[in-house]
C-alpha positions as CSV (number, residue, x, y, z in Angstrom):
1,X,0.0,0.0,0.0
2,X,3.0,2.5,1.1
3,X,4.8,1.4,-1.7
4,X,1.9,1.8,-4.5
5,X,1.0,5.3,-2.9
6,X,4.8,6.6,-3.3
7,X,5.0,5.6,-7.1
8,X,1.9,7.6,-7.8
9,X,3.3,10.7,-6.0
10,X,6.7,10.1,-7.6
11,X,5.7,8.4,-11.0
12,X,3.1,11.3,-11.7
13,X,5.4,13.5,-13.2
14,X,7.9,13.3,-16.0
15,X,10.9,15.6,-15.3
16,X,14.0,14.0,-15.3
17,X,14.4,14.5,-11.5
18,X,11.9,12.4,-10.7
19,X,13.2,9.7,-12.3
20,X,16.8,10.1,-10.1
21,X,14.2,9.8,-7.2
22,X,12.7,6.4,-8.8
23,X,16.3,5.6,-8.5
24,X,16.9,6.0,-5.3
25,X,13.8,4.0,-4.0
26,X,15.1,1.0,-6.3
27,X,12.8,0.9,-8.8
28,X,14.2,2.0,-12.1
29,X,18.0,2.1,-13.2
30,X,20.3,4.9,-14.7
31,X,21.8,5.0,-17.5
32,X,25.2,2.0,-17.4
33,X,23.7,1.3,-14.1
34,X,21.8,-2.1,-13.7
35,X,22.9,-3.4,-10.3
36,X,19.6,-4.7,-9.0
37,X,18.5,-2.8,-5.5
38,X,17.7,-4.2,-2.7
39,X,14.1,-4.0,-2.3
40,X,12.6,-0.6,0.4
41,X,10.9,-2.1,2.9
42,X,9.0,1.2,4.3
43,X,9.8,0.9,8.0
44,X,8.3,4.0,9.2
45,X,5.5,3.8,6.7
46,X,4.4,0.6,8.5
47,X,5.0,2.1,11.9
48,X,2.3,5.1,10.9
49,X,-0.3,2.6,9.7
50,X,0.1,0.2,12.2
51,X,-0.5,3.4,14.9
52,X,-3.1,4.4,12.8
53,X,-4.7,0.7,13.5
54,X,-3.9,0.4,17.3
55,X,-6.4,3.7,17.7
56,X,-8.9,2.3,16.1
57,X,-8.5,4.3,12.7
58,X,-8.6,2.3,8.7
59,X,-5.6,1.4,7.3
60,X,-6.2,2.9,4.0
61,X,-6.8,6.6,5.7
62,X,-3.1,6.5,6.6
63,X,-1.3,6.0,3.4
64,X,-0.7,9.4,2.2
65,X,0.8,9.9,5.8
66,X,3.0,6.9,5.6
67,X,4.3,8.2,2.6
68,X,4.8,11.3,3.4
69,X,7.7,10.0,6.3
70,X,9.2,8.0,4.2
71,X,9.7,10.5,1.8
72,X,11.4,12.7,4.2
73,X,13.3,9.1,5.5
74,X,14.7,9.0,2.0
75,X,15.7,12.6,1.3
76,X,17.4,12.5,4.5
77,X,19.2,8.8,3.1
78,X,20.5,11.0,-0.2
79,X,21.7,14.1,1.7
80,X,23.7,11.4,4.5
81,X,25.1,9.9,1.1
82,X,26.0,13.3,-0.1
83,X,26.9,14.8,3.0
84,X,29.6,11.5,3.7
85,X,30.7,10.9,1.0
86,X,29.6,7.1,0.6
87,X,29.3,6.0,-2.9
88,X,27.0,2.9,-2.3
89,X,23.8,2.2,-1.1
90,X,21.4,-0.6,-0.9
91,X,24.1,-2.6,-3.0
92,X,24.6,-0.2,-5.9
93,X,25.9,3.4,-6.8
94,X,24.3,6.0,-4.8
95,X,22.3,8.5,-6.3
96,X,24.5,11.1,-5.4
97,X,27.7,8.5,-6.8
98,X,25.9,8.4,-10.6
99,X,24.7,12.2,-11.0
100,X,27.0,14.2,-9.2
101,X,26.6,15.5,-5.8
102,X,24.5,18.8,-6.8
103,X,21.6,17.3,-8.8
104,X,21.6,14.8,-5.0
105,X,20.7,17.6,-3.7
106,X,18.3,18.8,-5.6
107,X,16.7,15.1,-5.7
108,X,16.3,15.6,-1.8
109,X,14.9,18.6,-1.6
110,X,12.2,18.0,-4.6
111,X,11.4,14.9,-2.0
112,X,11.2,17.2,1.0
113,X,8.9,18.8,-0.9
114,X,6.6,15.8,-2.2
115,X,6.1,15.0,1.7
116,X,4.7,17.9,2.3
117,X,2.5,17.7,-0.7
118,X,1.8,13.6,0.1
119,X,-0.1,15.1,2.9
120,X,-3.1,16.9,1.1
121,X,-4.1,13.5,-0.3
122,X,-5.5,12.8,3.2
123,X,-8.5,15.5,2.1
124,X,-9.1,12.7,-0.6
125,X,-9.2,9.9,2.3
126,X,-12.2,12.1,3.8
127,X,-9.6,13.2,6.7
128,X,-10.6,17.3,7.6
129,X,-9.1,20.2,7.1
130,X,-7.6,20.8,10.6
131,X,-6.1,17.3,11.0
132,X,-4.8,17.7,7.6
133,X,-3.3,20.9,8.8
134,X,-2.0,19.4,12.3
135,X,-0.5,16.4,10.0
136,X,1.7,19.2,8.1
137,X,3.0,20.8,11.3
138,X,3.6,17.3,12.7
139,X,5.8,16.3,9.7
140,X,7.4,19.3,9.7
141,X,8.3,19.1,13.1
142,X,9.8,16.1,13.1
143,X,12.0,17.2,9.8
144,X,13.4,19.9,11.9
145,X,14.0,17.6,15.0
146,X,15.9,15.2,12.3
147,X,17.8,17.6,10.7
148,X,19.0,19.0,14.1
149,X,19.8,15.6,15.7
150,X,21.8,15.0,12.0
151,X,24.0,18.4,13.0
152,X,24.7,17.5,15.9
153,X,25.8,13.9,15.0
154,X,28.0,15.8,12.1
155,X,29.3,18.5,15.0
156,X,29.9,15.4,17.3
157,X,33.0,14.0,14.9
158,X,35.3,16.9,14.6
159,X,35.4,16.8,19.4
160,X,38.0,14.8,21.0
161,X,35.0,13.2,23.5
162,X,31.4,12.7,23.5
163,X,29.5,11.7,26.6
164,X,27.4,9.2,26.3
165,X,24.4,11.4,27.4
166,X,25.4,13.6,24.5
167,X,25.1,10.8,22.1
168,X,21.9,9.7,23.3
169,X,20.0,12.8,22.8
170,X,21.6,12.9,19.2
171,X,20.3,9.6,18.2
172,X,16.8,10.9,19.9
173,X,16.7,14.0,17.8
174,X,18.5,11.9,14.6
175,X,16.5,9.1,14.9
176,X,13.9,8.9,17.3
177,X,12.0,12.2,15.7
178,X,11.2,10.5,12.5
179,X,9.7,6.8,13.9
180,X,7.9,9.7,17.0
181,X,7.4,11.2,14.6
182,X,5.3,8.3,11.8
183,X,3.7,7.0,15.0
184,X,2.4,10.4,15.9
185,X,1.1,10.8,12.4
186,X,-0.7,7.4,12.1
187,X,-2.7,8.1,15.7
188,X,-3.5,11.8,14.8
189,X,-5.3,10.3,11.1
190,X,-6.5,7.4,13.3
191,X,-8.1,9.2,16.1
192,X,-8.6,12.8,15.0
193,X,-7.7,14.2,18.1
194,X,-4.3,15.2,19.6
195,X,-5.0,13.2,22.7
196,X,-2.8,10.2,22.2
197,X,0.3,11.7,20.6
198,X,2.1,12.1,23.9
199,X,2.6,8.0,24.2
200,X,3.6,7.5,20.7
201,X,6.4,10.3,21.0
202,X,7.2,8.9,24.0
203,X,7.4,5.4,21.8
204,X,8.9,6.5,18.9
205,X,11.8,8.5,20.6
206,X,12.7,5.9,23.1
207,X,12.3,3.1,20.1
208,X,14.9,5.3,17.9
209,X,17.7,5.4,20.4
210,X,17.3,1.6,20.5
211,X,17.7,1.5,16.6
212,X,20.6,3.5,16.3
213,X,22.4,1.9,19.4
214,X,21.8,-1.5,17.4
215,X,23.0,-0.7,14.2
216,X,26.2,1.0,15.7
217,X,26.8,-2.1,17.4
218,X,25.9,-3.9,14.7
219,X,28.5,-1.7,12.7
220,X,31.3,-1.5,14.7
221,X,31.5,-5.3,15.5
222,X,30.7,-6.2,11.6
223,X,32.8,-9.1,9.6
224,X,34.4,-6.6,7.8
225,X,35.7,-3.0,9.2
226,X,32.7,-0.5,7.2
227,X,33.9,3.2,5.8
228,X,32.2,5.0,9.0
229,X,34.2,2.6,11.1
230,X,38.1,3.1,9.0
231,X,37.0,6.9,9.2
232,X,36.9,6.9,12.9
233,X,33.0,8.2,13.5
234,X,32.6,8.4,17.0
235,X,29.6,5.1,17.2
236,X,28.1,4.4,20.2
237,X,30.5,1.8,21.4
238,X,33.7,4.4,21.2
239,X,31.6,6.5,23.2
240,X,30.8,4.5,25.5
241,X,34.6,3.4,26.3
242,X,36.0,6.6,25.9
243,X,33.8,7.4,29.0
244,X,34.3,4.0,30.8
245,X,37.7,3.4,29.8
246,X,40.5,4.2,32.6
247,X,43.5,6.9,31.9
248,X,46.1,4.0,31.1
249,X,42.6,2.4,28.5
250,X,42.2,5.6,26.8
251,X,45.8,5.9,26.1
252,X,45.5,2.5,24.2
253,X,42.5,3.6,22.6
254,X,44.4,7.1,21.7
255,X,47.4,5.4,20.0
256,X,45.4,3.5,17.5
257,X,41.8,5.4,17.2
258,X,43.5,8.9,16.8
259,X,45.7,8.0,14.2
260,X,45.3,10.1,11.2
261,X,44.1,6.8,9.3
262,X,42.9,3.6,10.0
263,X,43.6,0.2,8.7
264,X,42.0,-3.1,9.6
265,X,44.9,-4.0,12.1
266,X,44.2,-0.7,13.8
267,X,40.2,-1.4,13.8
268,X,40.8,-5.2,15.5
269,X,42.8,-3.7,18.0
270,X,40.4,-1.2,18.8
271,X,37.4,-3.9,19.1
272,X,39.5,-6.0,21.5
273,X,39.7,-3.0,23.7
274,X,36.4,-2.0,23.6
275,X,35.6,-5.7,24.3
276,X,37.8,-6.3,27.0
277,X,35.5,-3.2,28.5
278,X,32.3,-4.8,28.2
279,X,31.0,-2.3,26.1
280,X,28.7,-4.4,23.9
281,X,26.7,-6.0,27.2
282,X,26.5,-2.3,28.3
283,X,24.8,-1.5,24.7
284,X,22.3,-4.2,24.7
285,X,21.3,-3.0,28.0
286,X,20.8,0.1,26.3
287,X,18.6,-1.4,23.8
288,X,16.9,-3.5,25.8
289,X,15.7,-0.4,28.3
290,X,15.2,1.7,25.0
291,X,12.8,-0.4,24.2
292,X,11.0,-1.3,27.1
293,X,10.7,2.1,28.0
294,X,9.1,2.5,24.0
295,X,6.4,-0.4,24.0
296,X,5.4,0.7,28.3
297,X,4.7,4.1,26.9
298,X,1.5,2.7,25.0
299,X,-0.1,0.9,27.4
300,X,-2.7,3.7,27.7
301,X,-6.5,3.9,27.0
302,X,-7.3,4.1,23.3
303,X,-4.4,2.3,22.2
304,X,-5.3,-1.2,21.7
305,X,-3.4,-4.8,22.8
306,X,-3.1,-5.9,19.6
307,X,-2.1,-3.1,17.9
308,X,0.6,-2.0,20.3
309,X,1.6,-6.4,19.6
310,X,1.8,-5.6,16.1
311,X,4.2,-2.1,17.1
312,X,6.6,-4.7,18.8
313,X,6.2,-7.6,16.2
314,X,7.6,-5.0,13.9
315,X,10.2,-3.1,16.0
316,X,11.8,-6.9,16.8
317,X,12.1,-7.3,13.2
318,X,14.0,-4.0,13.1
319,X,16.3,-5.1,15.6
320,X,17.0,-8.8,14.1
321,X,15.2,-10.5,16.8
């Protein structure tokens, strides 16, 4: 449904640019480029209909919401491509890799803009005027959040140290505003009414700090050392032993991580020590009260059993469980 609903926003017109967005979302190929992509799943998309369910709301009234976050999900994904530097994505070039780091731009910010637009389709789904309004600022909102959480994540490599508390209301604001953010949509079309949007932010924030602690672990302990990891960004687990570490520990650390450049000797070393600190128990008990915290913040009136089951059958999936 999330899927059909973002090809008829993005299919609909016949620019060129739109076609660099079809692209993106895996469902066309450029010019010398035929690398099959991996296919979207719509994570958030899901997350805003199945919110939309658990307060008692249709499915179908939802769609133009769940693709509106997703839109701003993937202009977000081609600026982080542009922005780093990364040339792949989803097994293939990145947008950014096959037209050139200006038009990328320009292919995020047309996106930006066909979320804002996604939204008016939910006058067609019979939704009124003022929650079609309220929908806008909501998105909106949780852009802004995003894009504030993504500076400071950006502001966050070029310090010497990072608390951990630091990190964690990055990854809230980088993360947790978009999935607050999709579940907060879904129960405003759902319910009409602004009543049960504190629980789902509440949800959706907690839930996002989860999901980025995950796949920084997930990262930095991966078969094979990934760019973010040779280029020394400052995930979760680094963070967390550069604040647990002793003097003589971060010394070790300091000898190999501040080198000017990594190499996969260098990135062993530095998982051993990390390792020997108990870092990645630490993070999964991060996870584990992340989400907790996230699924305890809907057991409220209004919110249905099954619906906020269906909320954790999905966020397990997210997490490989």
């Amino acid at each position: 449904m999330v899927d059909a609903e973002l090809k008829d926003i993005i299919n609909a017109r016949d620019v060129p640019l739109y076609g660099m967005m079809s692209y993106h979302m895996g469902w066309s190929d450029a010019p010398g480029h035929t690398d099959p992509a991996t296919p979207k799943r719509h994570n958030l998309g899901q997350l805003c209909l199945l919110a939309c369910s658990a307060v008692g709301g249709k499915l179908e009234t939802a769609v133009p919401g769940a693709a509106s976050v997703e839109l701003v999900h993937n202009f977000t994904e081609i600026h982080d491509d542009v922005q780093s530097g990364v040339p792949g994505r989803a097994n293939r070039d990145a947008l950014w890799w096959v037209w050139g780091p200006a038009q990328a731009i320009n292919a995020g910010d047309g996106m930006h803009a066909l979320a804002r637009l996604a939204l008016f389709r939910l006058l067609e789904q019979g939704v009124s005027p003022e929650v079609t309004f309220h929908a806008v600022r909501l998105m909106d909102e949780a852009s802004l959040a995003t894009c504030e959480g993504r500076f400071m994540d950006m502001e966050a490599q070029e310090r010497l140290e990072l608390s951990l508390d630091s990190y964690l209301k990055m990854a809230a604001l980088k993360n947790g505003s978009l999935l607050a953010g999709a579940l907060k949509l879904g129960a405003l079309i759902g319910s009409g009414s602004e009543s049960l949007l504190d629980p789902f932010q509440e949800c959706g924030t907690n839930l996002g700090v989860a999901l980025q602690v995950q796949a920084d672990v997930s990262e930095f302990w991966s078969a094979s050392p990934s760019p973010e990891v040779m280029n020394k960004k400052k995930l979760v687990p680094i963070v967390f032993a550069m604040e647990k570490a002793s003097a003589g520990e971060k010394r070790r650390l300091g000898e190999v991580y501040f080198k000017r450049v990594l190499d996969g000797n260098d990135v062993t070393k530095v998982q051993e020590i990390v390792e020997g600190l108990g870092v990645k128990e630490a993070c999964q008990d991060i996870v584990s009260q992340h989400v907790s915290n996230g699924m305890s913040a809907l057991d409220k009136p209004g919110i249905s059993s099954d619906g906020k089951a269906s909320i954790e059958m999905l966020v397990k999936q997210l997490l490989g469980g």
